[in-house]
C-alpha positions, 0 to 999 in steps of 0.5 A: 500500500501507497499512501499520498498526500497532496499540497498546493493548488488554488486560484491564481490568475492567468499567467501566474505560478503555482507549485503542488507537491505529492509526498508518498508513504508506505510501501515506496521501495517498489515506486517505478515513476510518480506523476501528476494528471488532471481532470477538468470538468466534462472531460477525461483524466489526463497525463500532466508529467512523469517522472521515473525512479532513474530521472526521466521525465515526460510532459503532455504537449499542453504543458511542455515549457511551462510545467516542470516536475520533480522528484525528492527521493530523500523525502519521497515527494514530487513536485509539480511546478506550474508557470505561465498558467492558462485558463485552460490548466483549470482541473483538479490535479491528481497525484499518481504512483505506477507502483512496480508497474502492477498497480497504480495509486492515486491521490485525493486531487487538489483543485488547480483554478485559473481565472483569465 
């Protein structure tokens, strides 16, 4: 079992920062990647970032350049840094955890929202 507490999220105007960060407990030893994933409303859960147990990371095209994730393995935490956030960023952010690529764990969701 993963558990995973989010922090971060909020109202920001457009253009504006946001940092969301995700800390991970319990069985973490078996963590392959942690990501980041949003859902706005009338639409599907999407992949935000990722990044691997090695460093790699992988970015949706829509945030590629402004979203820069991170991983603090000591503290078992990610991060998700938001710059130059638009309207349509406006989701409920969802921390998740591909946990020996057998099972995936998610977060309760933090509201990100981003008023134009």
């Amino acid at each position: 079992q993963v558990q995973l507490v989010e922090f971060g999220g909020g109202l920001v105007q457009a253009g504006g920062s946001l940092r969301l960060s995700c800390a991970a407990s319990g069985s973490i030893f078996s963590i392959r990647s942690m990501g980041w994933y949003r859902q706005a409303p009338g639409k599907q859960r999407e992949l935000v970032a990722t990044i691997t147990s090695g460093g790699s990371t992988n970015y949706a095209d829509s945030v590629k350049g402004r979203f820069t994730i991170s991983r603090d393995f000591a503290k078992n935490t990610v991060y998700l840094q938001m710059s130059s956030l638009k309207p349509e960023d406006t989701a409920v952010y969802y921390c998740n955890v591909d946990w020996a690529g057998v099972h995936n764990y998610w977060g309760q969701g933090t509201q990100v929202t981003v008023s134009s």
